[in-house]
KEKE-3310 file (N, C-alpha, C; in steps of 0.2 Angstrom, whole numbers, plus 5000, padded with zeros to 4 digits):
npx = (5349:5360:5361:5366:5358:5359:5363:5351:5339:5344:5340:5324:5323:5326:5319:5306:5292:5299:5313:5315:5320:5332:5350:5362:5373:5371:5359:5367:5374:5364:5360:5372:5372:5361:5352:5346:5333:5326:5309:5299:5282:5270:5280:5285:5288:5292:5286:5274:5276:5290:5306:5308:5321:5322:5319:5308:5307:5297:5300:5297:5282:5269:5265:5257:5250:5245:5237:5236:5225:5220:5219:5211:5215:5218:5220:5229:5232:5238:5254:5261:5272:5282:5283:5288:5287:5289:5286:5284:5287:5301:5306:5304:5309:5303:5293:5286:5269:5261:5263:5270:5269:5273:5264:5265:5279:5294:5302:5312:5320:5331:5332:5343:5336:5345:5352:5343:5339:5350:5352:5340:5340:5349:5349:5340:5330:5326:5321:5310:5301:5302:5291:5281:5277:5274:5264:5255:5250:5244:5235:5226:5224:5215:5204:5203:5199:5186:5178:5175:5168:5158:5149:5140:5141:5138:5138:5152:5157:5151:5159:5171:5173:5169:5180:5191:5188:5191:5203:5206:5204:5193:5183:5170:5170:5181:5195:5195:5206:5208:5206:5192:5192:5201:5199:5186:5193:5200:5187:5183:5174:5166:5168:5156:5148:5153:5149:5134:5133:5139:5126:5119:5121:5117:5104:5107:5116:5127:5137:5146:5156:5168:5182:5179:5172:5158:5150:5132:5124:5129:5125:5115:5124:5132:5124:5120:5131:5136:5150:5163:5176:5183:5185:5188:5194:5211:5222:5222)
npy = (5297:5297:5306:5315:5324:5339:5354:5362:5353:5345:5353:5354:5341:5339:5347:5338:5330:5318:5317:5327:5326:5317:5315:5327:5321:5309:5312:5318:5305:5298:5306:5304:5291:5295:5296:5309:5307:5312:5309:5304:5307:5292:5283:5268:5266:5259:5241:5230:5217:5216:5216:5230:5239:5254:5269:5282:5299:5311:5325:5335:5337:5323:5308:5292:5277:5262:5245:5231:5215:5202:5205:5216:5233:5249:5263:5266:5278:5297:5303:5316:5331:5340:5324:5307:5288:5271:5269:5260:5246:5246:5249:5236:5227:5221:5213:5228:5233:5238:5246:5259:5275:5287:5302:5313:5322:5321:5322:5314:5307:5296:5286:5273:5258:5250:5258:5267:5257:5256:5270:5271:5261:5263:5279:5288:5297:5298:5286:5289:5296:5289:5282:5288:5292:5280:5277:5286:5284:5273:5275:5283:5272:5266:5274:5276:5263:5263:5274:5266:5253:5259:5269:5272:5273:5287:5292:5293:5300:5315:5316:5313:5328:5337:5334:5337:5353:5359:5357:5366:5376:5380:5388:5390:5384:5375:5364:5347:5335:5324:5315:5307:5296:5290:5295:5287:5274:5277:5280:5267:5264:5260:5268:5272:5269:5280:5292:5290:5293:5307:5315:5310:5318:5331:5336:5341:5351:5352:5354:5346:5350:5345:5344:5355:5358:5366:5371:5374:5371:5374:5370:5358:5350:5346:5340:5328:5322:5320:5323:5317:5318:5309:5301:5309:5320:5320:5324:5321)
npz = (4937:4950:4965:4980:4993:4992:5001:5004:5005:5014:5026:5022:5025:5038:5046:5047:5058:5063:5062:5069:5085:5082:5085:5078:5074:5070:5062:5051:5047:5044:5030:5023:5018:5011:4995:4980:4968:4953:4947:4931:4930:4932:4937:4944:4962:4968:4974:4980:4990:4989:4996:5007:5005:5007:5014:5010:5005:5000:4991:4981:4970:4969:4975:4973:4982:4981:4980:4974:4969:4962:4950:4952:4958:4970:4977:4991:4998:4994:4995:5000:4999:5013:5014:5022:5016:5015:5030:5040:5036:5034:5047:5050:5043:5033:5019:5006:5009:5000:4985:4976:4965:4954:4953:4946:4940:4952:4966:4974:4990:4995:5007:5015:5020:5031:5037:5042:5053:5061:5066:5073:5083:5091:5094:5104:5104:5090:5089:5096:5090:5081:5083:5088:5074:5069:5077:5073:5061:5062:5069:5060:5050:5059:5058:5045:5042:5050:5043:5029:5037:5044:5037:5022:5006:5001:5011:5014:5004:5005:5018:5015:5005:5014:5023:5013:5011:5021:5020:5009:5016:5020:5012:4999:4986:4978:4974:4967:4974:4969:4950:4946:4945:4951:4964:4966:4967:4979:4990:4989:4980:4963:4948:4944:4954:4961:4954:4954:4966:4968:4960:4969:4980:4977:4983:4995:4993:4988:4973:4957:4945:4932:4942:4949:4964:4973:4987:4991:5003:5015:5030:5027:5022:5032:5041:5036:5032:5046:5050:5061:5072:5077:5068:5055:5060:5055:5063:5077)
capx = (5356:5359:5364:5367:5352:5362:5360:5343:5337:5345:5334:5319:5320:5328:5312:5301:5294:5304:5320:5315:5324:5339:5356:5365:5379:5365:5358:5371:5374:5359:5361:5379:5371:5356:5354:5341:5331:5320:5304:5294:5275:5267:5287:5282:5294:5294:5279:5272:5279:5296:5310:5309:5327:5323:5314:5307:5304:5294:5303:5293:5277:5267:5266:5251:5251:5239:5237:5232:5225:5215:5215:5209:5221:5215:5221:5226:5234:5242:5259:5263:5280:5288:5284:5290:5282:5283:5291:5285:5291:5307:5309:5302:5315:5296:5289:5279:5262:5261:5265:5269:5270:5276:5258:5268:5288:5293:5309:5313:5326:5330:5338:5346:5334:5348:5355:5336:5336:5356:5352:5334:5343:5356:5347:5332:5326:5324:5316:5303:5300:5297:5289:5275:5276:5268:5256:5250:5248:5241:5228:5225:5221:5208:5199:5198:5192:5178:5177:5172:5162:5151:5148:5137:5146:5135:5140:5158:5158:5150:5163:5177:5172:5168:5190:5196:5185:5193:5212:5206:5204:5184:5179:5162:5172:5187:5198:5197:5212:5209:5204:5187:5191:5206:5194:5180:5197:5202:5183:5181:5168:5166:5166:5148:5145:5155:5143:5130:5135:5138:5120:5114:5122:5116:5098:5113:5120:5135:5138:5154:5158:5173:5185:5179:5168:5154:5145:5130:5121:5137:5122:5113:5128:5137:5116:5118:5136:5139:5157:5166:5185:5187:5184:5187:5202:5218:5228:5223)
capy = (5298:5296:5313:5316:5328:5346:5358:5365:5347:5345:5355:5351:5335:5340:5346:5334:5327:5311:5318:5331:5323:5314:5318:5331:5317:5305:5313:5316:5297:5295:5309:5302:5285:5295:5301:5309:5307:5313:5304:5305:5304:5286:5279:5263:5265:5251:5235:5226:5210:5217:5219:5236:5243:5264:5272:5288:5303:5317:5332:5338:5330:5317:5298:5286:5271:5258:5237:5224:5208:5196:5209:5221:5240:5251:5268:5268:5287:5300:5306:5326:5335:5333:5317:5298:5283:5268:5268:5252:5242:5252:5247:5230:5225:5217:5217:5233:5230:5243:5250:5266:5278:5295:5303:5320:5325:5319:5324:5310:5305:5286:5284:5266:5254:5248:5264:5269:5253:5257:5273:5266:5256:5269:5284:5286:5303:5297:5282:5288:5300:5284:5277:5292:5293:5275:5276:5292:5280:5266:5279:5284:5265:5266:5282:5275:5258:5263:5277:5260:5250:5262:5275:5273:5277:5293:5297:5291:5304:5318:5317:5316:5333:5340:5336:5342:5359:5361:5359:5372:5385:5384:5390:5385:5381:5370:5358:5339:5333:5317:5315:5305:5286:5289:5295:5280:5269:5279:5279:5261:5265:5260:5278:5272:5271:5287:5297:5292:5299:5316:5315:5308:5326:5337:5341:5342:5357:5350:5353:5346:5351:5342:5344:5360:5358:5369:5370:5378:5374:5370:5366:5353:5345:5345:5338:5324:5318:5321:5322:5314:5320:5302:5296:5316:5324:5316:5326:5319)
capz = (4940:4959:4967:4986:4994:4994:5011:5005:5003:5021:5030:5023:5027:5044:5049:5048:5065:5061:5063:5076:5089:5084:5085:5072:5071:5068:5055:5045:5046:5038:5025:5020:5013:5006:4990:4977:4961:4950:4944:4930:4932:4932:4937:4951:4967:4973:4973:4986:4992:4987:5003:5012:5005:5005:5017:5004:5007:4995:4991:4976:4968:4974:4974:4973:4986:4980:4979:4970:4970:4958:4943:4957:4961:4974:4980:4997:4999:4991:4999:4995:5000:5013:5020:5020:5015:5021:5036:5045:5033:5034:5055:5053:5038:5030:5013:5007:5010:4997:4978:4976:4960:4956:4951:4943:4940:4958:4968:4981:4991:4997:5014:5015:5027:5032:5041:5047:5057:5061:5072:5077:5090:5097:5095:5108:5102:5084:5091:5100:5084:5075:5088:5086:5067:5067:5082:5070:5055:5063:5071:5053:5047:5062:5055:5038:5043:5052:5036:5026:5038:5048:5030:5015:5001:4998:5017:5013:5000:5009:5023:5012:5001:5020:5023:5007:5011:5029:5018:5005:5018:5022:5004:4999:4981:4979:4966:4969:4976:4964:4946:4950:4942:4956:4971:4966:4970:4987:4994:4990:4974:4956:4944:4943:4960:4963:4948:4956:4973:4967:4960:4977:4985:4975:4987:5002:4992:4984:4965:4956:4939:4933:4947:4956:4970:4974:4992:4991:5009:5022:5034:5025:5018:5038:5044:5033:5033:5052:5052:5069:5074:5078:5061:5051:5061:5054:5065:5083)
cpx = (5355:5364:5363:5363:5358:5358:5353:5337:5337:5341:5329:5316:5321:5320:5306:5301:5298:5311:5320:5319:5331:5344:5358:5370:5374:5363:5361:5375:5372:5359:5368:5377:5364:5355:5344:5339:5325:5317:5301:5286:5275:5274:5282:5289:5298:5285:5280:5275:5287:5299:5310:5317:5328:5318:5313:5304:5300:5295:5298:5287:5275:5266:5258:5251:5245:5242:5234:5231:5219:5214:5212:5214:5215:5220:5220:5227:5235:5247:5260:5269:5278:5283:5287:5285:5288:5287:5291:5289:5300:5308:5309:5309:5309:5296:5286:5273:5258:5264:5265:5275:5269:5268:5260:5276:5286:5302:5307:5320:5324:5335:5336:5340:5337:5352:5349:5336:5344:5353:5345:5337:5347:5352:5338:5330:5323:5318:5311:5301:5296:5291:5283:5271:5271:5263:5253:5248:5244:5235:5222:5219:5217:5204:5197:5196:5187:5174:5174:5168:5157:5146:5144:5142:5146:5138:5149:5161:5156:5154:5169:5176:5173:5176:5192:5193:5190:5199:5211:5204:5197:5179:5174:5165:5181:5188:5196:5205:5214:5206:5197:5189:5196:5202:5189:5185:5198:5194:5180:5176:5170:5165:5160:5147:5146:5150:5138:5128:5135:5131:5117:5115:5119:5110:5102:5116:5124:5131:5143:5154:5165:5178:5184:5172:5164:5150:5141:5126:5125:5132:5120:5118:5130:5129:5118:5126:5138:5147:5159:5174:5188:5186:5188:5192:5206:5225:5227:5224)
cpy = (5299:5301:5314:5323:5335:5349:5359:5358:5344:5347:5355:5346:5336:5342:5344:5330:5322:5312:5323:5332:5318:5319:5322:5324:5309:5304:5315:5309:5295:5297:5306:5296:5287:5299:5303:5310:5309:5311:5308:5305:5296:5281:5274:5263:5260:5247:5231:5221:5212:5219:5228:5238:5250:5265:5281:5292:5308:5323:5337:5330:5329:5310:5295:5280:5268:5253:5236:5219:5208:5202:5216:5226:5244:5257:5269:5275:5288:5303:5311:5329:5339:5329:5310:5294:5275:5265:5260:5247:5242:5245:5243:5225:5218:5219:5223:5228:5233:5244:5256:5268:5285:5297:5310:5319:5325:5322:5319:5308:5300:5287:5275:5260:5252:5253:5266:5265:5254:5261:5272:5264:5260:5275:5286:5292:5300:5290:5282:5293:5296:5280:5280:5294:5287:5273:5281:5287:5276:5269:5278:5277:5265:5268:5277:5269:5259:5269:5272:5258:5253:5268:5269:5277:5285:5298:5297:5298:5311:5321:5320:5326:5340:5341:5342:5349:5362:5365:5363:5378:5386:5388:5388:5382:5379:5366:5350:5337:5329:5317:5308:5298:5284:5291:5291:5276:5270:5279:5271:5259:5263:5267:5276:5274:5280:5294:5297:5296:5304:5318:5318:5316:5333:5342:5343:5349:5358:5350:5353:5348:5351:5341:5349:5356:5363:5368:5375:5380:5369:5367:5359:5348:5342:5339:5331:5320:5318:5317:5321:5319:5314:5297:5302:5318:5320:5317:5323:5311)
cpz = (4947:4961:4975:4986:4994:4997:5010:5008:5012:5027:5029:5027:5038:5050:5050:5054:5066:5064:5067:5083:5088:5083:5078:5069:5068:5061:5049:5044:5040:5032:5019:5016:5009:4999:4984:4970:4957:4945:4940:4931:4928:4932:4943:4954:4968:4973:4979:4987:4989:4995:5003:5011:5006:5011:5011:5005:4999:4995:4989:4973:4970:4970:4977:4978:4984:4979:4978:4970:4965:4951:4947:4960:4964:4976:4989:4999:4996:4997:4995:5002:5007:5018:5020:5019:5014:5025:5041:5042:5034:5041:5056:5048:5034:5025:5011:5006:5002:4989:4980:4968:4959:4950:4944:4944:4947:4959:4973:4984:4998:5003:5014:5019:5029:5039:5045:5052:5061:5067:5075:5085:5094:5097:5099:5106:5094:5084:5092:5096:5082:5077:5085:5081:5066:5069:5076:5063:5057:5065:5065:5048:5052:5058:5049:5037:5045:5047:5032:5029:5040:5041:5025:5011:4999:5007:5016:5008:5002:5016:5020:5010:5007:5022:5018:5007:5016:5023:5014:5010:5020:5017:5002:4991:4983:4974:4971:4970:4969:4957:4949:4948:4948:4963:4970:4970:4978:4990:4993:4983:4970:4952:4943:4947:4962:4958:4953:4963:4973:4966:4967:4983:4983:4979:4993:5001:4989:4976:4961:4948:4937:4940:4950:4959:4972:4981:4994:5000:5014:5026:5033:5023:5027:5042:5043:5033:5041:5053:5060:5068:5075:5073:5056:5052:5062:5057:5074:5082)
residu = (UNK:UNK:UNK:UNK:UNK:UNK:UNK:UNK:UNK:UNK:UNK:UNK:UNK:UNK:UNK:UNK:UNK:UNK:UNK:UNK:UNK:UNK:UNK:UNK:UNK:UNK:UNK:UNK:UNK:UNK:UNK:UNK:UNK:UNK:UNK:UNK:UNK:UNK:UNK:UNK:UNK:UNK:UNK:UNK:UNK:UNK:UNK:UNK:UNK:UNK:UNK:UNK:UNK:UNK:UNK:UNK:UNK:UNK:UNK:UNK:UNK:UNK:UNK:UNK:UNK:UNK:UNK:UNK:UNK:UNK:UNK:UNK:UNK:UNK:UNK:UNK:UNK:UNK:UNK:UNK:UNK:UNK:UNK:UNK:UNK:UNK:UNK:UNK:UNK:UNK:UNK:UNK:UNK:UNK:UNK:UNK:UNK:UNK:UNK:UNK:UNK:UNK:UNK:UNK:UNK:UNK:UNK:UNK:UNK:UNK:UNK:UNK:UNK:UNK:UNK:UNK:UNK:UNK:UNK:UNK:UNK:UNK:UNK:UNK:UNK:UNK:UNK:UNK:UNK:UNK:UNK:UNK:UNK:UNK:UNK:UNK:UNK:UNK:UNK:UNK:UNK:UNK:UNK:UNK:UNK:UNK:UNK:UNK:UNK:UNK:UNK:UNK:UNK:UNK:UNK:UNK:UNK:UNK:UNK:UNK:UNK:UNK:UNK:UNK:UNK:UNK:UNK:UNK:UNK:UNK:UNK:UNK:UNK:UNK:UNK:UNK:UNK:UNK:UNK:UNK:UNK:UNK:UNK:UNK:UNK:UNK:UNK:UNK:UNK:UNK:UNK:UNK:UNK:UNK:UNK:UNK:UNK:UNK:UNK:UNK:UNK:UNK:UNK:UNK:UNK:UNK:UNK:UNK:UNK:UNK:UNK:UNK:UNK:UNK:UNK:UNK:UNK:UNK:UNK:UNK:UNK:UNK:UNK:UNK:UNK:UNK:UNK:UNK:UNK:UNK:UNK:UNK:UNK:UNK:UNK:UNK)
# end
């Protein structure tokens, strides 16, 4: 059932950098053709090579973003509440590059591509939002290319475990983000390779037991993956 965002719904989304800068009249523009729904887990959004109709935001829940090719699916992010996905497509009026599926009970709401690209052009605060939102993605797609080429899987794995420690807060235990046959797919690994790679950390200090994490010597694990900021911090 298709239900327009109510006020609450309205200032979430309001404060996301995206919308930071446009106009009040603007964005209730946008809000007046957008509306919202809630998914079950494992629903598919939208599919890759399909037209860019929604730009979609993540109320509640998260959503899986992964592609395929020759029999082959891959995880490229997880998107969790609030943010949008996939906005270039959105601006360019392109295919997604992309699939995306609700991983848990989701709450989304679909603004028009049609209307995004509407005040794009007249709105220059919203503009140079978007402008900043995709230089920040595109940074992003640096960082995790050179995550792939310049990394060892056992370093690839290593670095990651060193992030999702930061987002828990600096605790030497911690959950996995990802069930592991889903982070083999996000670091590029087979659930073999990935097995073996927990193994390969164990003299580093790391010990996983299903999805908690354990880190026994912060030194030695930091010694040997040498995390960067120009690879590691997602926020510059």
């Amino acid at each position: 059932m298709r239900l327009r965002p109510p006020e609450s719904d309205f200032l979430d989304i309001r404060k996301l950098e995206i919308f930071s800068g446009i106009s009040d009249d603007h964005f209730a523009s946008l809000m007046t053709g957008a509306y919202v729904q809630n998914f079950p887990p494992q629903i598919e959004l939208i599919t890759e090579s399909d037209p860019s109709d929604f730009l979609h935001i993540v109320l509640t829940g998260s959503v899986d973003l992964f592609s395929s090719w020759n029999d082959r699916e891959t995880s490229m992010a997880t998107v969790r509440p609030v943010s949008t996905f996939i906005l270039a497509a959105t601006i360019k009026d392109a295919p997604y590059l992309m699939s995306a599926r609700t991983l848990e009970k989701s709450r989304i709401v679909l603004i028009p591509s049609t209307d995004i690209r509407t005040v794009f052009e007249i709105d220059a605060g919203f503009a140079r939002a978007v402008v900043n939102e995709l230089a920040q993605c595109y940074r992003t797609v640096v960082k995790n290319t050179k995550d792939l080429k310049l990394r060892t899987s056992l370093e690839r794995l290593a670095n990651y475990l060193l992030r999702q420690q930061i987002r828990a807060g600096g605790t030497s235990e911690f959950e996995l983000m990802y069930e592991k046959r889903r982070l083999a797919s996000f670091l590029a690994m087979t659930p073999e390779n990935l097995s073996r790679s927990i193994k390969g950390l164990v003299p580093y200090g790391v010990n996983v037991e299903g999805t908690t994490v354990t880190i026994t010597n912060q030194a030695d694990l930091e010694l040997f993956a040498k995390p960067n900021p120009l690879i590691d911090d997602y926020t510059t």
